[in-house]
C-alpha positions in Angstrom: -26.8 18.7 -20.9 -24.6 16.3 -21.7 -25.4 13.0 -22.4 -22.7 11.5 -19.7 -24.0 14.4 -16.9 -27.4 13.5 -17.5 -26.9 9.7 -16.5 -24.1 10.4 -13.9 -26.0 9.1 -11.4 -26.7 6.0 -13.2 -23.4 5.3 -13.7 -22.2 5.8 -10.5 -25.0 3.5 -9.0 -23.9 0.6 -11.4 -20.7 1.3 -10.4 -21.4 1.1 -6.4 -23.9 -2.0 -7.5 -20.8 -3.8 -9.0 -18.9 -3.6 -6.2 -22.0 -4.9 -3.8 -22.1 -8.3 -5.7 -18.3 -8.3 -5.9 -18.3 -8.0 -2.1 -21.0 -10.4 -1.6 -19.0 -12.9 -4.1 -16.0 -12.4 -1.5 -18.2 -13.0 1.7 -20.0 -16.1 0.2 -16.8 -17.8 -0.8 -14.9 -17.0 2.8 -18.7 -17.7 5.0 -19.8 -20.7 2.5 -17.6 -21.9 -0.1 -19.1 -24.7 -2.3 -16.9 -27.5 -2.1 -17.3 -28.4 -5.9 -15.7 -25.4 -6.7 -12.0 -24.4 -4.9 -11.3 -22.5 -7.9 -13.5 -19.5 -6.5 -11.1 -18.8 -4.5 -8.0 -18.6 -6.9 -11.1 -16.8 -8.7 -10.8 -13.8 -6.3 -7.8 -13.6 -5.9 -7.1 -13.0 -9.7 -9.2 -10.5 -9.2 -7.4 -8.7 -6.3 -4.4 -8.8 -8.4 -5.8 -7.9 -11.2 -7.4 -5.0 -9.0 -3.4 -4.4 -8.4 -3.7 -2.8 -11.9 -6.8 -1.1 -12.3 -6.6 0.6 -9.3 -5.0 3.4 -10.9 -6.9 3.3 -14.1 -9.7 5.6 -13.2 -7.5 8.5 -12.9 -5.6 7.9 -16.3 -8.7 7.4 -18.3 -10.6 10.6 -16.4 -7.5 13.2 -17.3 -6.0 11.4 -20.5 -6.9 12.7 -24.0 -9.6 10.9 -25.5 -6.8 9.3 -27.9 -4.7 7.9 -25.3 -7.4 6.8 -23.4 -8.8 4.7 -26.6 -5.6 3.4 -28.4 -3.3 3.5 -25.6 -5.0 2.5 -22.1 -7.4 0.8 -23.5 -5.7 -1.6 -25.2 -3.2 -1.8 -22.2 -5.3 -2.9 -19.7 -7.1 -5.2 -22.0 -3.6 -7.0 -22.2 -3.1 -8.0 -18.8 -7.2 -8.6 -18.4 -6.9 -11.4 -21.2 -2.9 -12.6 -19.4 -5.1 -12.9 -16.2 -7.9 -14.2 -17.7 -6.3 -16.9 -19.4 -4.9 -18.3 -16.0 -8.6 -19.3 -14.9 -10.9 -21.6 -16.1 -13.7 -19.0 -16.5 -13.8 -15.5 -18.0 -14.1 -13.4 -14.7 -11.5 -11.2 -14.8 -12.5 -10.3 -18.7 -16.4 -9.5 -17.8 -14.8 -7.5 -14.7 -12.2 -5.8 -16.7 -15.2 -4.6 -19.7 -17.6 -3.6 -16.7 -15.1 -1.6 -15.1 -13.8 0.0 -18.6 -16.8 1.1 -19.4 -18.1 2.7 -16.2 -14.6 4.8 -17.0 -14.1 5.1 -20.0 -17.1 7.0 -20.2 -14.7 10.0 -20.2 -13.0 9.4 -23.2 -16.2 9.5 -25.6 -17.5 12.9 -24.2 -16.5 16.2 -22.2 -17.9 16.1 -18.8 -17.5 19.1 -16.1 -14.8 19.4 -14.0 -16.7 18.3 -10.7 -17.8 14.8 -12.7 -13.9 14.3 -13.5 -12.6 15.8 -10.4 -14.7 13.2 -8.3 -13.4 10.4 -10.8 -9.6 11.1 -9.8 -10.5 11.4 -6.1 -12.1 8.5 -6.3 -9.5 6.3 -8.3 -6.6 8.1 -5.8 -8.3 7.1 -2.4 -9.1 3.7 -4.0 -5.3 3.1 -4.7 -4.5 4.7 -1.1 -7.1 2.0 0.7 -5.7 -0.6 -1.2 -2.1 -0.8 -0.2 -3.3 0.3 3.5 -5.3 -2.7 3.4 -3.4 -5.4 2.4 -0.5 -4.0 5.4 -3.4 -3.9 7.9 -4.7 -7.1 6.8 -1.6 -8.9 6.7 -0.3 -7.9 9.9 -3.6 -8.5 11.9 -4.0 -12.6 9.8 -3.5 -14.3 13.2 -6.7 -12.5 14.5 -8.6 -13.2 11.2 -11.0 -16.1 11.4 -11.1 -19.0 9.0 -14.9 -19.1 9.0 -15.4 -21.5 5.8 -12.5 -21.6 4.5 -10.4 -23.9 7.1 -7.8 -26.6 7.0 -11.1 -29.2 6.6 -12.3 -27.6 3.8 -9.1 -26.9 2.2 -8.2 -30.4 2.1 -12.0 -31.9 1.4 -12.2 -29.7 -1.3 -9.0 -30.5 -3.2 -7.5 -26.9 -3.0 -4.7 -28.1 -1.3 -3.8 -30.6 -3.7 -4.6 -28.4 -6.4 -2.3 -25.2 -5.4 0.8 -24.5 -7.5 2.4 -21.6 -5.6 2.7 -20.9 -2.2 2.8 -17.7 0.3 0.5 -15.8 2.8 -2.7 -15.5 0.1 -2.0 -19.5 -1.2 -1.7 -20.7 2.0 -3.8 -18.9 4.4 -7.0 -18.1 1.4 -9.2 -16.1 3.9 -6.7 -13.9 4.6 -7.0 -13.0 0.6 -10.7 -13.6 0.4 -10.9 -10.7 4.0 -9.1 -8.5 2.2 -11.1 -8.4 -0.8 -14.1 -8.0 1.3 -12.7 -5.2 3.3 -11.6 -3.7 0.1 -14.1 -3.4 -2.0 -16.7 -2.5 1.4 -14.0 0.2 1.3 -14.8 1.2 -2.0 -18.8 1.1 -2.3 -18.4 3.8 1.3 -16.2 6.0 -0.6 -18.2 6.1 -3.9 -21.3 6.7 -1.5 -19.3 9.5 0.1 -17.8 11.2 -2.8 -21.1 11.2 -4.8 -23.4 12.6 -1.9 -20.6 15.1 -0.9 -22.1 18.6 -1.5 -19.2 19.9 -4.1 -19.1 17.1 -6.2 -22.8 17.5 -6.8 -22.6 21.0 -8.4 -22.3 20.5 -12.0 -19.8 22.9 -13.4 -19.1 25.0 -17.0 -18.1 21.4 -19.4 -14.5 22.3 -20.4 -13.0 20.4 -23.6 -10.7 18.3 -23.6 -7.9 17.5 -25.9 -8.2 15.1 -28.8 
């Protein structure tokens, strides 16, 4: 067996894990956030735009020849991580960008069967589908989306207000942002659970090479 099939499991379960403590970094910040440290929230929602990118990635690196996926893709994401990256104070987005990478890029260094990448590219595709329904449904429901800890008080306390250099509906209004993150990535933790408990993507079948 190969080495990637025998430890699907555990990368899958790092995968959902990752997204737990993501979620739980979204919830803290919108339920309780520390009010030494407003930049959490321009934090997240790097990382929701920097999700903007990703979101797609998992289904590229999964049916990509190794090569692309290692010269090409690689490479290309890594360029926007560091561009986001280098508009925070903190390396969030980069540790998020290499913990995601290499939960995916697991493809490129090995063949895997085609239930193991078929369940990859379902996964990525309703990942990138929950994504933009989200952040319509979000948007359009903000006026019945509570503030819980992040309200005008704490906005101005904090020195978030003062702070801001843009403006619109995520600058403004930050728990609309910091909601949709939660959602989102809630979202993503039920459809890994789903997809890996789902009957025909546990059937391991015949490995097929790929393409160098």
């Amino acid at each position: 067996m190969q080495i990637i099939e025998k430890y699907d499991l555990h990368f899958e379960y790092a995968g959902i894990l990752i997204n737990l403590l993501i979620t739980y970094q979204f919830y803290r910040v919108w339920s309780n956030p520390p009010i030494d440290e407003p930049s959490q929230i321009s934090t997240l929602a790097i990382v929701m735009a920097f999700e903007f990118i990703m979101v797609h990635s998992g289904v590229f690196m999964a049916i990509a020849p190794r090569k692309i996926s290692l010269y090409i893709l690689f490479p290309v994401y890594g360029i926007f991580a560091f561009t986001m990256n280098a508009m925070l104070d903190n390396n969030t987005v980069l540790i998020a960008y290499l913990l995601v990478v290499f939960n995916r890029m697991r493809f490129a260094f090995t063949d895997v069967s085609p239930t193991i990448r078929k369940r990859a590219i379902i996964t990525s595709v309703c990942a990138a589908i929950a994504y933009f329904i989200l952040i319509f449904a979000v948007v359009f429901s903000m006026d019945n989306i509570p503030q819980l800890g992040l309200n005008a008080t704490y906005l101005e306390a904090s020195g978030y207000n003062a702070a801001k250099t843009g403006s619109g509906v995520f600058i403004d209004t930050p728990h609309i942002a910091i909601c949709f993150g939660l959602i989102y990535y809630c979202t993503l933790v039920l459809i890994e659970v789903f997809l890996l408990y789902n009957t025909p993507f546990k059937t391991h079948l015949p490995i097929h090479k790929r393409h160098s």
